[in-house]
C-alpha positions in Angstrom: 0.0 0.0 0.0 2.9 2.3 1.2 4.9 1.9 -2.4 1.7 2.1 -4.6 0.4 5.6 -2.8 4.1 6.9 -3.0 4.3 5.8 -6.6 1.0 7.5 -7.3 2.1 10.8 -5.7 5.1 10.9 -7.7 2.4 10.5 -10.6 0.7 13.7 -10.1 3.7 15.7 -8.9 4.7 14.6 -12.5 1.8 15.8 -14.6 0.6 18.7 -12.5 4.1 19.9 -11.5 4.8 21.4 -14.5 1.1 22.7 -15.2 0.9 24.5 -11.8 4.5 25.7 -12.1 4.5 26.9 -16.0 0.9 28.8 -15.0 2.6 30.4 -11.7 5.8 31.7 -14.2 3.4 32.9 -16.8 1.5 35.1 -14.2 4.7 36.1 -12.2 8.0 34.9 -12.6 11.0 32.1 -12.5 12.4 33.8 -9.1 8.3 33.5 -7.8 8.2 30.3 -9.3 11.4 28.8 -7.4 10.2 30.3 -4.1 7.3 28.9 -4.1 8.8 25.5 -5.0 11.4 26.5 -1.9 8.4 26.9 0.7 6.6 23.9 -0.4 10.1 21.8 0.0 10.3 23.2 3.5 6.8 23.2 4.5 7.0 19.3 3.0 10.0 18.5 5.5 8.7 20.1 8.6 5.4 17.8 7.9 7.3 14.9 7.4 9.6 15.6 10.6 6.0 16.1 13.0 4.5 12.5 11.4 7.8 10.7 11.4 10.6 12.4 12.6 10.0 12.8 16.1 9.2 9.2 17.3 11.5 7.6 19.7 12.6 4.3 18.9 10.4 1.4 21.8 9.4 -1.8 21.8 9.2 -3.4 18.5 11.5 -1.1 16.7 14.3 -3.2 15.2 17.6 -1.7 16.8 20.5 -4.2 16.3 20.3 -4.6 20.0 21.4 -7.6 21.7 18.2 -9.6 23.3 18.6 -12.0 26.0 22.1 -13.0 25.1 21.0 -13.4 21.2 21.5 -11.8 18.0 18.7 -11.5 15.6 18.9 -13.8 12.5 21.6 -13.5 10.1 23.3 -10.6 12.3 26.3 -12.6 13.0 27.3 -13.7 9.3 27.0 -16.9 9.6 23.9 -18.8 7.1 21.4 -19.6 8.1 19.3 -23.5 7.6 
């Protein structure tokens, strides 16, 4: 589900992209048109950083971590049956 939705945003950012962005420098200009691509970028990374960025890593998070005196699967090189 995860790959299909990014793979559908990419999609539209393809085929309206351009649209919205050749409309905004016909009615302004390139220097508008790459600010306003600026704050979207930004405003894109802050929303991303409040839904993912700021979770702290609990239980069920795969960390490496040794648990009760055992390495997780395939962690120590060796193959495995």
């Amino acid at each position: 589900m995860g790959v299909s939705t990014y793979f559908f945003m990419v999609d539209v950012g393809t085929g309206l992209g351009p649209v919205l962005l050749g409309w905004l420098v016909g009615a302004t200009s390139y220097r508008t048109m790459y600010a306003v691509s600026a704050i979207l970028v930004a405003l894109a990374a802050v929303l991303y950083h409040l839904v993912h960025g700021r979770r702290p890593r609990g239980a069920g998070e795969f960390t490496g971590e040794v648990l009760d005196g055992e390495r997780w699967p395939g962690q120590d090189g060796r193959r495995q049956p």
